[in-house]
N, C-alpha and C positions, 0 to 999 in steps of 0.2 A: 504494500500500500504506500503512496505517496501520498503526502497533503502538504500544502500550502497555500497562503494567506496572502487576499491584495487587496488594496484601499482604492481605488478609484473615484477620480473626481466627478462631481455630477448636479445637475441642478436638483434641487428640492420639491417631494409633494406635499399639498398639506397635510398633516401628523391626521387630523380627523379621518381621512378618508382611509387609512394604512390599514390592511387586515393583516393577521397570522395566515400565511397558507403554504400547501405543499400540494407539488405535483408531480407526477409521475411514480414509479416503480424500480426501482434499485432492481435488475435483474441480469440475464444477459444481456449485453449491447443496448443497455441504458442507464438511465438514473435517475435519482430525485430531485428535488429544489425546496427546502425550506427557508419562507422569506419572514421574517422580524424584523419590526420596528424598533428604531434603535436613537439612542440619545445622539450617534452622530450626526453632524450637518453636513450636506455640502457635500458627501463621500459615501460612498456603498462599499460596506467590506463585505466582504469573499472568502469564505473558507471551502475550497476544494481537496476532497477525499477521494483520491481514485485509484484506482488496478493497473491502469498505463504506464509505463516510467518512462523518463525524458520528452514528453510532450508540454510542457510548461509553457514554450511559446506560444504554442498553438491555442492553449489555453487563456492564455493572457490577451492572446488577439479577437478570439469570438468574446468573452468578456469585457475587452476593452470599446468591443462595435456596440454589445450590449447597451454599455455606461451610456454610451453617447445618443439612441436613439431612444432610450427611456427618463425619467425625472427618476432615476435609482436613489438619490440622496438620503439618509434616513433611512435607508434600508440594513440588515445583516442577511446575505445567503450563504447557507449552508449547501454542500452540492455536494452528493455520493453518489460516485459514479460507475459502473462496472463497465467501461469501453465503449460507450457509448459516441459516434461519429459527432464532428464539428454541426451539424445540420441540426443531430438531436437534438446536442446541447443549446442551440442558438431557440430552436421548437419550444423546449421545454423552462426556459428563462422566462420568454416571449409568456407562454400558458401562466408559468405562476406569476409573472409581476400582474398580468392582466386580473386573475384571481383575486391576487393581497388589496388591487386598487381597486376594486368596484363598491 
């Protein structure tokens, strides 16, 4: 297992609207997303747990396109992943942020 941790800058939503949610299924060639409201501003941290070793970059890139087309600020995700492709993960971010803000 590998895990590591990123802060990502990001505009902010408002605190009211933020729900707890989780999506997806930790299984083969997927994973989950659980999102928390968090006292940070301004940043969405990231804590990624996955089965892949040396893909960090790649990690960091579909995460960082994340940051940028959502208001993630004030968020914390949690994301276990079992090999899950760039597309899933991009799916299943997309699913729970959509989730936590309704």
């Amino acid at each position: 297992m590998e895990q590591f941790t990123l802060t990502l800058p990001s505009s902010t939503l408002p605190q009211d609207i933020i729900h707890t949610a989780i999506c997806g299924v930790v299984s083969s060639g997927n994973l989950e997303v659980l999102v928390e409201p968090t006292a940070t501003r301004n940043a969405c941290e990231i804590v990624v747990n996955t089965s892949a070793h040396g893909f960090r970059d790649i990690w960091e890139a579909v995460l960082k396109d994340f940051a940028e087309r959502h208001s993630v600020g004030g968020l914390r995700l949690s994301i276990n992943d079992a090999g899950a492709t760039p597309a899933v993960v991009s799916l299943r971010l997309d699913q729970a942020f959509e989730t936590c803000a309704a």
